[in-house]
C-alpha positions as CSV (number, residue, x, y, z in Angstrom):
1,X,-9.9,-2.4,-1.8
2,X,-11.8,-4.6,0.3
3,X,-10.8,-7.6,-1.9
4,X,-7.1,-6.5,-2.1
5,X,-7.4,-6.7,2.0
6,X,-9.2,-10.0,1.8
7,X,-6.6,-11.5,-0.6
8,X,-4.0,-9.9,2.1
9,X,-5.1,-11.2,5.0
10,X,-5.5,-15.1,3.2
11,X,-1.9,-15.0,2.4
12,X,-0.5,-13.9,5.6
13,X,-2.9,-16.8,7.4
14,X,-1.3,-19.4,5.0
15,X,2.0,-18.0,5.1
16,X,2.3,-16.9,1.8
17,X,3.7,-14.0,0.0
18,X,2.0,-10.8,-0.8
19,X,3.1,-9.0,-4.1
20,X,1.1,-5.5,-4.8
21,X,1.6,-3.2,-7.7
22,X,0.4,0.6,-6.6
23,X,-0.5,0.8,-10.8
24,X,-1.3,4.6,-10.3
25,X,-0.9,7.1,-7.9
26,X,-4.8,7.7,-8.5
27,X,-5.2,4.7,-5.9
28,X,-3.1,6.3,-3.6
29,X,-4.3,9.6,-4.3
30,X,-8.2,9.0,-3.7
31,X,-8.2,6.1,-1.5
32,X,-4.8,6.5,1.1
33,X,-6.7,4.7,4.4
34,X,-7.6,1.6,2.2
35,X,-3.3,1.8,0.9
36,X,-2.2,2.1,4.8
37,X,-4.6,-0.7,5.4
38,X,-3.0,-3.2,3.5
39,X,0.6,-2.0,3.5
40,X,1.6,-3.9,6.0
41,X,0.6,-7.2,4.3
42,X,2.8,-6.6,1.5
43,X,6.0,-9.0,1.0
44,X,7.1,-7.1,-1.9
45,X,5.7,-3.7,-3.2
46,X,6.0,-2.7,-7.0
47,X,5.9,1.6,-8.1
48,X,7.5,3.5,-10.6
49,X,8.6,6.5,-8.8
50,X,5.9,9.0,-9.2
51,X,3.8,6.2,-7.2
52,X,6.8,6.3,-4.9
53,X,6.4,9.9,-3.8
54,X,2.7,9.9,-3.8
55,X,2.4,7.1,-1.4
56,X,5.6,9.3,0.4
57,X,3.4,11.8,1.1
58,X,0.8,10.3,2.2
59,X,2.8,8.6,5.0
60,X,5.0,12.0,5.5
61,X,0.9,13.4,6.3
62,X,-0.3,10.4,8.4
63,X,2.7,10.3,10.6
64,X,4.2,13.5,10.0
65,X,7.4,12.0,9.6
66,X,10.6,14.6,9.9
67,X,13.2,14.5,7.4
């Protein structure tokens, strides 16, 4: 993930887009700091919806977010 973040942080210096694909909630599963990290780099995000509610959760846990 530290490349993902590196890639991030280029774009948003030179004003360019960001376009992520979760691919599997494994990432977000095993690594959720490194996904947080670089979340709010991201123009546009891609999931299915199992990736959806896994990376739900882990912001329902980190902010404990009341529905």
């Amino acid at each position: 993930m530290d490349s993902v973040l590196k890639v991030a942080q280029h774009a948003l210096e030179h004003k360019k887009k960001f376009i992520m694909n979760l691919s599997s909630t494994y990432t977000i599963e095993k690594f959720p700091d490194r996904v947080l990290e670089v979340l709010p780099y991201i123009s546009t995000l891609f999931e299915n919806e199992t990736e959806a509610r896994a990376l739900a959760k882990v912001l329902h846990e980190k902010y404990e977010v009341n529905q």
